[in-house]
C-alpha positions as CSV (number, residue, x, y, z in Angstrom):
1,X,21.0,-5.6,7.7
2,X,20.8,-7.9,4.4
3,X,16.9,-7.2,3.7
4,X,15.0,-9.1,1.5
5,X,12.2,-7.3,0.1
6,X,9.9,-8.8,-2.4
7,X,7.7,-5.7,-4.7
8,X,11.2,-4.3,-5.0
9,X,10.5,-2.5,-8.1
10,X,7.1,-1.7,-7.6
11,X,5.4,1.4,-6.9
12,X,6.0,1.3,-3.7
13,X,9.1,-1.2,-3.9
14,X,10.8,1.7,-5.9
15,X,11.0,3.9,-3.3
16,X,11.7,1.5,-0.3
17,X,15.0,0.3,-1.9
18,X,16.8,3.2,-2.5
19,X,15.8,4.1,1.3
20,X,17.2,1.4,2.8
21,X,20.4,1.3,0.9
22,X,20.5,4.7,1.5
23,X,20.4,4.0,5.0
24,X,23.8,1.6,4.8
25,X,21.2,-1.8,4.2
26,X,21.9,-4.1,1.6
27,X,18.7,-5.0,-0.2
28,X,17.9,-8.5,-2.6
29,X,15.2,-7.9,-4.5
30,X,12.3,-10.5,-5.5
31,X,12.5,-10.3,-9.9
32,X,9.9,-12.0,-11.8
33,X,11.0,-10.4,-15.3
34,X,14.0,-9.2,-17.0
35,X,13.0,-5.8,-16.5
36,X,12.7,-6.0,-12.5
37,X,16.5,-7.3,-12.4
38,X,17.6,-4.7,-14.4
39,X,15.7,-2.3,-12.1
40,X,16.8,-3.6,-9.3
41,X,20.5,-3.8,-10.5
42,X,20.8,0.0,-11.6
43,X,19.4,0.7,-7.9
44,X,22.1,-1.3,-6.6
45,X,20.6,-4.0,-5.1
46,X,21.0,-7.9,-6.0
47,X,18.7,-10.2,-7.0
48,X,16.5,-13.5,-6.3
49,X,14.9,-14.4,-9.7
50,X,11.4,-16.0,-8.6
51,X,7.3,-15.1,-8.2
52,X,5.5,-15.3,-4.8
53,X,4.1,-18.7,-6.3
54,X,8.1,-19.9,-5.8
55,X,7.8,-20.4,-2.3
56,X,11.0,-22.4,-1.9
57,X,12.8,-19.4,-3.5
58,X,11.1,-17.6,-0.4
59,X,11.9,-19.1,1.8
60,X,15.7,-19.4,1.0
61,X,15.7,-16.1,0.6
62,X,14.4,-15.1,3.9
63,X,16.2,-17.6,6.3
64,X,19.8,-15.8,4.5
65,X,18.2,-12.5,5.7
66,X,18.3,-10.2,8.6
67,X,14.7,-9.0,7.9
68,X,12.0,-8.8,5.3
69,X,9.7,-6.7,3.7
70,X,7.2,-8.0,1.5
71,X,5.5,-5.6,-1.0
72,X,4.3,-7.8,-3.4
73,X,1.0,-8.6,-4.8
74,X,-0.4,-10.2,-7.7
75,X,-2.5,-7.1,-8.5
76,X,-2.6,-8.4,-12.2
77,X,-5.1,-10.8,-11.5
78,X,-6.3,-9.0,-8.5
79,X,-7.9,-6.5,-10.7
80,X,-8.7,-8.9,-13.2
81,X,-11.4,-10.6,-10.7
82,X,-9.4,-13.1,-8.6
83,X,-8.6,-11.3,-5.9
84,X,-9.6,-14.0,-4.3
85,X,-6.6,-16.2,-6.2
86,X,-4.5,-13.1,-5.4
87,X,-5.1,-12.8,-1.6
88,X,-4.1,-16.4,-1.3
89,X,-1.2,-16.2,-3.0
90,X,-0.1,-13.3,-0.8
91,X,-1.2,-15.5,2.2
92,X,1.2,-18.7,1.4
93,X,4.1,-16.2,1.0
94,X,3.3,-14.5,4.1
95,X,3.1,-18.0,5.6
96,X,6.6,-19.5,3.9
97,X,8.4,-16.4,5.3
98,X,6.9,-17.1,8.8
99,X,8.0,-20.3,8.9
100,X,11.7,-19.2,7.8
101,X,11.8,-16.8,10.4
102,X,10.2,-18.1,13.6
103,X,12.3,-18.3,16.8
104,X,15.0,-15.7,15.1
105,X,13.6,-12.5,16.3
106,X,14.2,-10.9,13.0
107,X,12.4,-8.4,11.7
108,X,9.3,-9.0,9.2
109,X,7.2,-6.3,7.4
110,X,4.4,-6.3,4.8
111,X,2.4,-3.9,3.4
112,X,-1.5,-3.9,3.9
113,X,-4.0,-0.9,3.6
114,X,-5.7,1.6,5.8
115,X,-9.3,-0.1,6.9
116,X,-12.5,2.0,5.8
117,X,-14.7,2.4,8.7
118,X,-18.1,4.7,7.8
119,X,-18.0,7.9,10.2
120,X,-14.9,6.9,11.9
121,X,-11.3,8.0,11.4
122,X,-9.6,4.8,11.3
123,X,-6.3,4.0,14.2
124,X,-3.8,1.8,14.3
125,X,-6.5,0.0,16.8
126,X,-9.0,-0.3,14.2
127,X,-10.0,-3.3,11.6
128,X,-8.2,-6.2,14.0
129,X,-11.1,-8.1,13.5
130,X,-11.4,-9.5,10.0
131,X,-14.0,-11.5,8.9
132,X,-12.2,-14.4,7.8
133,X,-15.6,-16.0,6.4
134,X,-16.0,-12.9,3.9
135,X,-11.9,-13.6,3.1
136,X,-12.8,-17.1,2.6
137,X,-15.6,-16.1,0.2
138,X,-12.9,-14.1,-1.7
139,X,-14.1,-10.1,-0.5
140,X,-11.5,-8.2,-1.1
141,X,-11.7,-6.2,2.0
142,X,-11.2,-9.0,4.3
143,X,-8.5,-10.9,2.0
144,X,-5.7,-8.9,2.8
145,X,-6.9,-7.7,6.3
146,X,-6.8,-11.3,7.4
147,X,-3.2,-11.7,6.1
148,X,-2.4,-8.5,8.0
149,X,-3.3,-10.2,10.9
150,X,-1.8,-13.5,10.4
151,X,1.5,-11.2,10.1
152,X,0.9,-9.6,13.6
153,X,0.1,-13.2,15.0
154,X,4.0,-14.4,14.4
155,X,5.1,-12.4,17.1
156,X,4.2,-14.8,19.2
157,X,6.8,-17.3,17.0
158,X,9.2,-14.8,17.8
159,X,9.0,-12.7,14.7
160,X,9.7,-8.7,15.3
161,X,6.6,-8.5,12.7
162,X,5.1,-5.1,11.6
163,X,2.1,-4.3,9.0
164,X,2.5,-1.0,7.8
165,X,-1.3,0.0,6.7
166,X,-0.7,2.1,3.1
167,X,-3.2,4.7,2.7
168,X,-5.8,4.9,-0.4
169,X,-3.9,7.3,-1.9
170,X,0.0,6.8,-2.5
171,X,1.2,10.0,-4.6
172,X,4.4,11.1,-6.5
173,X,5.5,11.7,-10.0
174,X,5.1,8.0,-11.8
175,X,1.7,7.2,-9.4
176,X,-0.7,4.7,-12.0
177,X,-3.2,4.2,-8.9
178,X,-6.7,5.7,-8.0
179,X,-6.1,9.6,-8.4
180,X,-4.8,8.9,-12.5
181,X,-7.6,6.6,-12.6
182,X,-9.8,9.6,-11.8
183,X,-8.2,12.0,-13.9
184,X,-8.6,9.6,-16.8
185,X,-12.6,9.6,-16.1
186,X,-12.8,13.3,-16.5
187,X,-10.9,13.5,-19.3
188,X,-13.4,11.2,-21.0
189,X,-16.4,11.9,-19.4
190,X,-15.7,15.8,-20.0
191,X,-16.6,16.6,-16.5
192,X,-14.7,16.5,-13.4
193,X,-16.8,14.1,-10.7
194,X,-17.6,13.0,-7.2
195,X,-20.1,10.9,-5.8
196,X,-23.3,12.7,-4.0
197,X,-21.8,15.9,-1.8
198,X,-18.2,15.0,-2.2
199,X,-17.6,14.7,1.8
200,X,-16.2,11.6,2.3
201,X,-12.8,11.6,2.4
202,X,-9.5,10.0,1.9
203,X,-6.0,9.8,3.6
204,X,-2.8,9.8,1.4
205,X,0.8,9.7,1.8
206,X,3.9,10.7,-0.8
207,X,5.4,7.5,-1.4
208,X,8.7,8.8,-0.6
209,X,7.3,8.9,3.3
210,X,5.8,5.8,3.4
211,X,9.0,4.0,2.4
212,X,10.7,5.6,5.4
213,X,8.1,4.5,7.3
214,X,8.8,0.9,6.2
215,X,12.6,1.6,7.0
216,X,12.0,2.1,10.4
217,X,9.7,-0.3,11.1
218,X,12.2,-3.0,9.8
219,X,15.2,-1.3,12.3
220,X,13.2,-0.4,15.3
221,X,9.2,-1.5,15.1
222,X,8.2,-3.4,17.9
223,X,6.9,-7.3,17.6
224,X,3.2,-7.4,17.0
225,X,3.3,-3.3,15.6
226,X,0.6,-1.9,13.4
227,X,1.5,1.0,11.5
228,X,-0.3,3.9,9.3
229,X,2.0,5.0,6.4
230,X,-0.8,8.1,6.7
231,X,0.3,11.9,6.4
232,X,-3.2,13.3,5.5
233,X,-5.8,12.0,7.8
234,X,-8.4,12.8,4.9
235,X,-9.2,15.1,2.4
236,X,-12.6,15.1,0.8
237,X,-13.2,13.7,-2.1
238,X,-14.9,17.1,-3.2
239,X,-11.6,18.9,-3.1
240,X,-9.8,16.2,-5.2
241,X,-12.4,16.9,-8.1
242,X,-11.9,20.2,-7.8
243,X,-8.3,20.2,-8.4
244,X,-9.0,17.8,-11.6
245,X,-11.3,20.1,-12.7
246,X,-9.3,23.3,-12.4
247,X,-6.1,21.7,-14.0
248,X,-7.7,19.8,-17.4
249,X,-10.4,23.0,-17.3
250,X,-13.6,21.1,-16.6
251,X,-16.7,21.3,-15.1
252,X,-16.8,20.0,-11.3
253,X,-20.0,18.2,-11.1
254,X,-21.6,15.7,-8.1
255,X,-22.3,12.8,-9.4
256,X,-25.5,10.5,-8.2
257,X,-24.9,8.0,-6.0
258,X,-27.4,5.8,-8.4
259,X,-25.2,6.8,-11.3
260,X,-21.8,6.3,-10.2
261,X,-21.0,2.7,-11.0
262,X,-21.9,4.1,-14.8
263,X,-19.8,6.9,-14.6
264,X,-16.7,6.0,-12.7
265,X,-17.2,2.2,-13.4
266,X,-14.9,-0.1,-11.0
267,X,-13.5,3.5,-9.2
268,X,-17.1,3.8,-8.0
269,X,-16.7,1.7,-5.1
270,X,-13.6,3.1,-3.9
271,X,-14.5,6.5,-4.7
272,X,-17.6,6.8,-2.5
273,X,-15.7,4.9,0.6
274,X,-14.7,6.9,3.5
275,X,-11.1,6.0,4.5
276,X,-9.8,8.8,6.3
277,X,-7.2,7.7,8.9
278,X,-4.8,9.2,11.9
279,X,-1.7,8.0,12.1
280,X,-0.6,9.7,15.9
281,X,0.0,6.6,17.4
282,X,3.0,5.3,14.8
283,X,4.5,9.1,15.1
284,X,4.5,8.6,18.5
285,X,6.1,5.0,18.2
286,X,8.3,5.5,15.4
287,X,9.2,9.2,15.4
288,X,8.0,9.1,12.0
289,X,7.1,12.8,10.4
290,X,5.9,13.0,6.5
291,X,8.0,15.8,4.9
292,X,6.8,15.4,1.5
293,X,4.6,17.5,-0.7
294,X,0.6,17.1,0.4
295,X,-1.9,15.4,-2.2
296,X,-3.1,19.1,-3.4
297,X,0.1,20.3,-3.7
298,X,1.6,17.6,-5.7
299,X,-1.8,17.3,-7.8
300,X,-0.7,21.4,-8.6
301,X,2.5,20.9,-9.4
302,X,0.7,19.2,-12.7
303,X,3.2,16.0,-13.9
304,X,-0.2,14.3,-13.1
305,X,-1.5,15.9,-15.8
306,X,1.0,15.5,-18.5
């Protein structure tokens, strides 16, 4: 297929374009700078110059496609505060790329994330009812959900759409996300942390499996499909600060609940969420196995600590 996946060099992005050209595809990549194209061009892919606020650009480049898969996000401003400005933007693309491939039955995948439900391991059932009031208001844990779901929704516009749920935790050599964010606490705080006893956990994937995962739901997912790019259900927090601790030689220490915001600042949030998750159901769909190294082991192997 000629796939047109916007994130291409992202985090994520990275690792989804050398899979699927890897896999005999032919990718064009969305390139807002310089440095993308250039990216993108080494990997051997081609190139649409454009932003997700350049919807013409999208849509052009999805109706001269076989099938989509939009990774990107305007996480600069996301974590500035807008998430809210962020979400929207993410939503209009979303939209633009419905539109340019209703009636075609061509594929169309986008990335979303792994819902956090308190004492519950989350399914591919789970979190289909977002709170599109709380989106509206700009909470960023309906924002993207409701977008998810306006993906699944194009099915009936006969779209072969899929939302492969990312968990938490998306690890490799090069990771900036929430585990370096952690390990740049401790190093500053000069203890290793968790919040209260440590026992809520969260799922993670190597990177390198979740872009398979978005491989084969472009070939094979069915319409409507909700996947979990999830190879660990969960692993308590606890554990994660331990392996911190043992690495940069620190004290593990629990953390107050009434203290965390202070000492793990905007991580707090996250860091106290339960968001373990199973992902049976897309094995069973998609024949999907994680082979990659688990989030302890690839913690020990220490480039996270370099």
């Amino acid at each position: 297929m000629r796939v047109f996946v916007t994130g291409a060099s992202g985090w994520i992005g990275s690792a989804v374009v050398p899979e699927l050209i890897g896999a005999g595809h032919q990718v064009v990549g969305l390139a807002r700078s310089d440095a993308s194209t250039e990216a993108l061009t080494a990997a051997g892919a081609g190139v649409v110059r454009g932003t997700l606020d350049d919807l013409d650009v999208l849509r052009r480049a999805a109706a001269d496609s076989d099938g989509v898969v939009h990774l990107a996000f305007k996480h600069d401003i996301a974590f500035s505060g807008d998430f809210k400005g962020a979400g929207e933007a993410d939503r209009r693309a979303v939209e633009v790329i419905g539109e340019a491939l209703a009636g075609s039955d061509r594929p169309f995948t986008i990335a979303s994330g792994t819902p956090a439900i308190p004492g519950h391991v989350a399914t591919e059932h789970d979190g289909h009812d977002a709170d599109r009031a709380a989106a509206a208001r700009g909470d960023a844990q309906h924002i993207r959900a409701v977008t998810a779901e306006l993906t699944v929704s194009l099915s009936a516009r006969g779209v072969r759409s899929s939302v492969v749920r990312l968990a938490p935790t998306n690890h490799g050599e090069g990771d900036n996300g929430f585990v370096p964010a952690l390990i740049g606490i401790a190093r500053g705080k000069g203890v290793s942390g968790y919040i209260g006893d440590g026992t809520n956990r969260w799922s993670a994937a190597h990177r390198l499996d979740s872009a398979r995962l978005f491989r084969l739901a472009l070939e094979k997912a069915p319409a409507g499909s909700t996947l979990h790019a999830v190879a660990e259900e969960g692993l308590p927090v606890r554990d994660l600060a331990e392996v911190v601790g043992r690495q940069l030689g620190l004290p593990v220490v629990s953390v107050p609940a009434a203290d965390a915001e202070a000492h793990f600042g905007w991580l707090a949030g996250p860091l106290a969420a339960n968001r373990a998750a199973s992902s049976v159901l897309t094995r069973e769909l998609l024949g999907w196995e994680p082979v990659q190294p688990g989030l302890v082991e690839d913690l020990e192997q220490g480039h996270y600590f370099k």
